[in-house]
C-alpha positions in Angstrom: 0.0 0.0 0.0 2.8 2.3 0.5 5.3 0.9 -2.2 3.0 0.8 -4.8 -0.1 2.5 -4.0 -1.3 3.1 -7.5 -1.6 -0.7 -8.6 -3.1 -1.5 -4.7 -5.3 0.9 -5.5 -6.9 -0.4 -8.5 -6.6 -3.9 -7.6 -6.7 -4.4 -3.7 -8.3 -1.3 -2.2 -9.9 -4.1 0.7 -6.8 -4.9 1.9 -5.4 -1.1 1.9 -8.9 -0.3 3.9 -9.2 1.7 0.7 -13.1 0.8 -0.9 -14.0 4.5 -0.3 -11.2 6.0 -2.0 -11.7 3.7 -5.1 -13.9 5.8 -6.9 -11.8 9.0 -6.6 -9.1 6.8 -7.6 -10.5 5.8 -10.7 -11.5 9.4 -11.9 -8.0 11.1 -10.4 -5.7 8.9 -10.8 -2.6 10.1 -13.5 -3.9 13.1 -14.0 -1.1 15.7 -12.9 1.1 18.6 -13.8 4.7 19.6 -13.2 6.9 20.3 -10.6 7.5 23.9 -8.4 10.5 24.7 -10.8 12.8 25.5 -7.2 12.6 21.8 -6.6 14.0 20.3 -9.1 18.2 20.1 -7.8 16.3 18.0 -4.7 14.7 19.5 -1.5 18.7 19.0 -0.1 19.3 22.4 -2.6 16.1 23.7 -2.0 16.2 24.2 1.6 20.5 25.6 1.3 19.1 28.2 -1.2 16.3 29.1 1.3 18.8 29.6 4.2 21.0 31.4 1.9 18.7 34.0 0.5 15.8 34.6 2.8 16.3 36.9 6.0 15.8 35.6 9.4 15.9 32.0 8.4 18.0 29.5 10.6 18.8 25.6 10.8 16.9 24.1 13.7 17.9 20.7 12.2 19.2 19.6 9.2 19.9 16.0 7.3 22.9 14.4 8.9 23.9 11.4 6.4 26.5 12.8 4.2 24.6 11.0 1.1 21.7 13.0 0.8 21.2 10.3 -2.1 21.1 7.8 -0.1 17.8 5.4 -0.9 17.3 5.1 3.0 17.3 8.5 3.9 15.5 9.1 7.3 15.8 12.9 8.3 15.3 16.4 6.8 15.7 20.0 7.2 13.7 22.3 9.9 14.2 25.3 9.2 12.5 28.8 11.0 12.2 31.9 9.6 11.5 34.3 12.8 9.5 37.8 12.6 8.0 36.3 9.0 4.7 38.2 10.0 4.0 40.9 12.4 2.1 40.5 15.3 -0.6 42.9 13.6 -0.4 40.4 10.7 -0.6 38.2 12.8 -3.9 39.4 14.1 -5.6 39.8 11.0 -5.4 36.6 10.5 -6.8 35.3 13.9 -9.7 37.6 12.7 -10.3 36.0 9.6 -10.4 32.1 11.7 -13.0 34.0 14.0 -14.7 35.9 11.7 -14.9 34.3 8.0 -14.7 30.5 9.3 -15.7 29.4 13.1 -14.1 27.0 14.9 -14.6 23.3 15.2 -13.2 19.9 16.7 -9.9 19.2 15.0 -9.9 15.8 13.3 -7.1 13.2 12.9 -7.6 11.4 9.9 -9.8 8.2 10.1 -7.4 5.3 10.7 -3.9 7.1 10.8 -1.6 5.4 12.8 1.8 6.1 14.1 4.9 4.4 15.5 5.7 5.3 18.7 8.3 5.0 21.6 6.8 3.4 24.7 8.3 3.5 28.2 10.6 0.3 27.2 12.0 2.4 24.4 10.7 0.2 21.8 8.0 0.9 19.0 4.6 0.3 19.1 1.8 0.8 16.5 -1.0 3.4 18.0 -3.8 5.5 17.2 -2.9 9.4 16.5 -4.8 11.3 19.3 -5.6 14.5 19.0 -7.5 17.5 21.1 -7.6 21.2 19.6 -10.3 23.0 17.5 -9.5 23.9 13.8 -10.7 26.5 11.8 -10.1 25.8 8.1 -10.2 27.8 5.0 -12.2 26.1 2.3 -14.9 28.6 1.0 -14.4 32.0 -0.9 -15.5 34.2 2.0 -12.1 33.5 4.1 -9.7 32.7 0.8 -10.6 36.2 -0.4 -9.4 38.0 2.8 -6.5 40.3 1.6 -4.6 39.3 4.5 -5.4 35.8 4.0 -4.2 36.2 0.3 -1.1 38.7 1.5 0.1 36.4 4.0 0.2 33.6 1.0 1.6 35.6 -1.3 4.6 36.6 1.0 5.1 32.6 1.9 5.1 32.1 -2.2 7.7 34.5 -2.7 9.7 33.5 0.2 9.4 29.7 -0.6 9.7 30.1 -4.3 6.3 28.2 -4.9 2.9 28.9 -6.3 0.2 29.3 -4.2 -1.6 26.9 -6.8 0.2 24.3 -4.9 -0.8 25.1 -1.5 -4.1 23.7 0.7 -6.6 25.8 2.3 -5.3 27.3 5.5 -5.9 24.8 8.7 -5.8 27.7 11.7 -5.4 25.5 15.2 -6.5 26.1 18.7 -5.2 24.7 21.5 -6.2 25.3 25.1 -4.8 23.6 28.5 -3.4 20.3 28.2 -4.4 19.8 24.6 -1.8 18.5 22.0 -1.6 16.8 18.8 0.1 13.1 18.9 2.9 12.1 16.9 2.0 12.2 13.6 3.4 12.2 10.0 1.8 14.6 7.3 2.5 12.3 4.5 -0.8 10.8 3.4 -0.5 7.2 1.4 -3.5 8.0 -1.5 -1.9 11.5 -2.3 0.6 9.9 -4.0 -2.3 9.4 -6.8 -3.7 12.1 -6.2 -3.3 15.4 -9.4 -2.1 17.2 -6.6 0.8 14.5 -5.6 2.0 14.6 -1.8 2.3 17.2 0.6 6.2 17.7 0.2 6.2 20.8 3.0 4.4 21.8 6.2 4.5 25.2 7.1 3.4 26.2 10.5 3.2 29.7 11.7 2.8 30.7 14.8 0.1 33.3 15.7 0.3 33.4 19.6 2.4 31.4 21.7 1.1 30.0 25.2 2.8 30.8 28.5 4.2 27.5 29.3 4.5 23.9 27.3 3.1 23.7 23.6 6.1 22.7 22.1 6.5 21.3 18.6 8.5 17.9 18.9 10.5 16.1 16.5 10.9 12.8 18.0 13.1 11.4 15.4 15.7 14.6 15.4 16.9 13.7 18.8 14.0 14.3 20.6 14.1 18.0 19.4 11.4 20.6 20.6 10.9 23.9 18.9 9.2 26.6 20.8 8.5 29.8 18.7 6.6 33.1 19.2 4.2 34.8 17.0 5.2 35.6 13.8 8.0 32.8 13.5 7.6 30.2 11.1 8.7 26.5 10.9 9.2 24.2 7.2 9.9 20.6 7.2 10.0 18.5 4.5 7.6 14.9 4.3 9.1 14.0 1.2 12.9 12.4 0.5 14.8 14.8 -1.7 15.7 13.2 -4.5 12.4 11.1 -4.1 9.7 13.7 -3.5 7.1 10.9 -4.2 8.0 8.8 -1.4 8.3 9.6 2.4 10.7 10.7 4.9 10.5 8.6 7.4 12.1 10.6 10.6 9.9 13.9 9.7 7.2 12.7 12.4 6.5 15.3 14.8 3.5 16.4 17.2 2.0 19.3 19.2 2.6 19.3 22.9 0.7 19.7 25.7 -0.5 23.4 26.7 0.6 23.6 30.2 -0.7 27.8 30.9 -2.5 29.9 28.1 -3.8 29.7 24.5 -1.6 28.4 21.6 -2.6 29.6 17.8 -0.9 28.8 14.7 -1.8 27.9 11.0 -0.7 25.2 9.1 -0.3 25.2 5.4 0.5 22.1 3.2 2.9 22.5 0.2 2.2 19.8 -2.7 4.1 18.4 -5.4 1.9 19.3 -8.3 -1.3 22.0 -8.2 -3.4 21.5 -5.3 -5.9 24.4 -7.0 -6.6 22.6 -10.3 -6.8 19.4 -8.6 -9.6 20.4 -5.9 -11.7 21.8 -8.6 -11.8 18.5 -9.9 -12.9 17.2 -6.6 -9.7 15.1 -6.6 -8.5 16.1 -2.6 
């Protein structure tokens, strides 16, 4: 299912837990466009030239086989660009969450599972568990907020990438001890998709609690990031060289709030246009 998800797909979609997907599937399938031109040297380059020629922007982490090449490569770049938006920016676009779209449960997806470390230090396979409310931009009224469209605009021009290739804003709430579980933003059936996978995550933070609400890495060493509003953090999903397939070690989560309100919005970079492809109700 994840080698070769276009064949299981067509043939096996029982044993992927896949029936419901199988008509999109048969409509969307091979049906995509070309490549964000910055991309094409391998996300390795992309994410030098990044450091190199945007202001603000450090290394939080950074791939540490010498073979970027290398068929198992695990681990990828985090990069954060601080002071990206102001915290007026940063405002107008908690406004447009509050005011153009509403809030709601956040949802994991249906049957995403991840690997995760239990108190023997060894693996285990469990359910992604998530508490926070979402607020996510799918209709005109919030896409046509000018600073909706300025802050995506100013990510496109910093990130060298259309905003054709971006999803919908997902805005996120979370309160006291709410969190997001580790988790992997590679999804299995976009790699069928028009739109391809989502090769980036971009999170920005819009207000930062008092204590605890970390974003963890722990495959990077057990890394934590804490940021302020305004900052924003990029990982890759994707292998460099292989932006089709995933990188494994880019698993991360949301921790706990331990004292006040974290906000932040997510967006999702893909491979090919995400636009074109959700007009043809292929998402």
């Amino acid at each position: 299912c994840n080698s070769n998800a276009r064949f299981m797909m067509a043939q096996c979609p029982l044993a992927c837990q896949s029936c419901k997907e199988s008509a999109t599937f048969s409509r969307c399938a091979g049906i995509q466009g070309s490549k964000p031109r910055v991309i094409e040297d391998g996300l390795y380059s992309y994410y030098r030239s990044i450091l190199e020629n945007t202001a603000n922007a450090r290394v939080i982490a950074k791939p540490k086989k010498a073979n970027v090449e290398a068929e198992e490569e695990e681990q990828g770049w985090v990069v954060s660009i601080s002071n990206f938006l102001t915290k007026k920016e940063c405002g107008e676009l908690m406004d447009v969450a509050n005011k153009k779209i509403g809030w709601q449960p956040s949802r994991a997806e249906q049957n995403q599972i991840s690997l995760v470390l239990n108190h023997e230090g060894k693996r285990t396979v469990d359910l992604i568990k998530r508490d926070s409310s979402s607020a996510i931009c799918k209709q005109e009224a919030c896409r046509s907020a000018p600073p909706y469209k300025r802050f995506l605009q100013k990510l496109s021009y910093a990130t060298g990438i259309p905003v054709s290739h971006m999803e919908g804003i997902e805005f996120v709430h979370y309160g006291y001890a709410q969190y997001y579980g580790v988790h992997h933003d590679y999804h299995i059936h976009d790699s069928w998709r028009p739109s391809g996978p989502r090769i980036m995550t971009v999170y920005l933070t819009l207000s930062s609690p008092t204590r605890g609400g970390a974003t963890g890495f722990p495959d990077l060493d057990w890394l934590f990031v804490d940021s302020t509003a305004g900052d924003l953090l990029i990982w890759p999903n994707v292998q460099s060289n292989e932006p089709t397939k995933k990188l494994s070690g880019m698993s991360h989560e949301a921790l706990p709030v331990v004292e006040g309100n974290k906000y932040g919005a997510y967006v999702w970079i893909h491979l090919y246009n995400f636009e074109e492809s959700e007009k043809r109700g292929c998402t």
